[in-house]
C-alpha positions in Angstrom: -9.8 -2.3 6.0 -11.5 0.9 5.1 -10.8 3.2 1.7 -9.9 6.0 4.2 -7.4 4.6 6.1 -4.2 6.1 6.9 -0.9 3.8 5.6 2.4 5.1 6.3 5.7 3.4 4.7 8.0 2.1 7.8 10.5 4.9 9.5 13.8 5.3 8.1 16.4 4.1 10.8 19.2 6.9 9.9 17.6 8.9 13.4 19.3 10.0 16.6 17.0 10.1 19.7 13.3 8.1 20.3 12.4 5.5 17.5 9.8 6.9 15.0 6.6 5.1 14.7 5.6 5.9 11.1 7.3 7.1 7.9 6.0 8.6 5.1 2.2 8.9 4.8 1.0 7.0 1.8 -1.2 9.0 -0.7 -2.1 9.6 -3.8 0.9 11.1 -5.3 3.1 8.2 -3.4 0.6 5.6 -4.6 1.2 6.8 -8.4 5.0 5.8 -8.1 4.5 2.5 -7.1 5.5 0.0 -9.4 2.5 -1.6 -11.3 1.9 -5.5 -12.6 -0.9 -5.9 -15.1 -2.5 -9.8 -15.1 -4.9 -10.9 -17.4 -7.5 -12.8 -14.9 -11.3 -14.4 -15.4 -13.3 -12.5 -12.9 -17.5 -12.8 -13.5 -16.9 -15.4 -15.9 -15.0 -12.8 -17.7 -11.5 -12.4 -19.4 -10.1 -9.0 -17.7 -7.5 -6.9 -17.8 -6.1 -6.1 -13.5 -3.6 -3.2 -12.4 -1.9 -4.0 -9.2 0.3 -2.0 -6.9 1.2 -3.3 -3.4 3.4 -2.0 -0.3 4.2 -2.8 2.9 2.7 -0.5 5.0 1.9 0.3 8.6 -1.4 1.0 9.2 -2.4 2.6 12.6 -5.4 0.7 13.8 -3.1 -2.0 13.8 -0.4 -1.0 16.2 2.6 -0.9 14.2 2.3 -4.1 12.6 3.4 -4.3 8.7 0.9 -5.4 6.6 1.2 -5.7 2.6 -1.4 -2.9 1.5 -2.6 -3.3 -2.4 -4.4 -1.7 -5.0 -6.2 -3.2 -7.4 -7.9 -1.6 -10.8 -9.8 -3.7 -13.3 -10.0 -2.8 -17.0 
């Protein structure tokens, strides 16, 4: 998918009244309190160091299905 696309965390079901859709819009400060993994992988015939963070998510395009959204950084 594309870097600009809008995840949303699924709805809380504490609601009276029509079902929500979405939750919570994921974004930067959201995506900072994610827990992270670090893993040491060979990428490029290369010993690196990779930050993960990962979510399920429900992305619009895709008509309410969850999908596991993650971020990866490399060191």
């Amino acid at each position: 998918m594309r870097r600009d696309t809008a995840l949303f965390l699924p709805p809380k079901p504490k609601r009276r009244g029509r079902k929500r859709k979405y939750g919570q819009r994921i974004d930067a400060a959201l995506l900072d309190m994610l827990p992270m993994t670090e893993m040491e992988l060979t990428l490029y015939s290369k010993s690196q160091r990779v930050r993960l963070r990962s979510v399920i998510a429900i992305a619009r395009f895709l008509k309410e299905l969850p999908v596991r959204a993650v971020w990866c950084e490399m060191h």
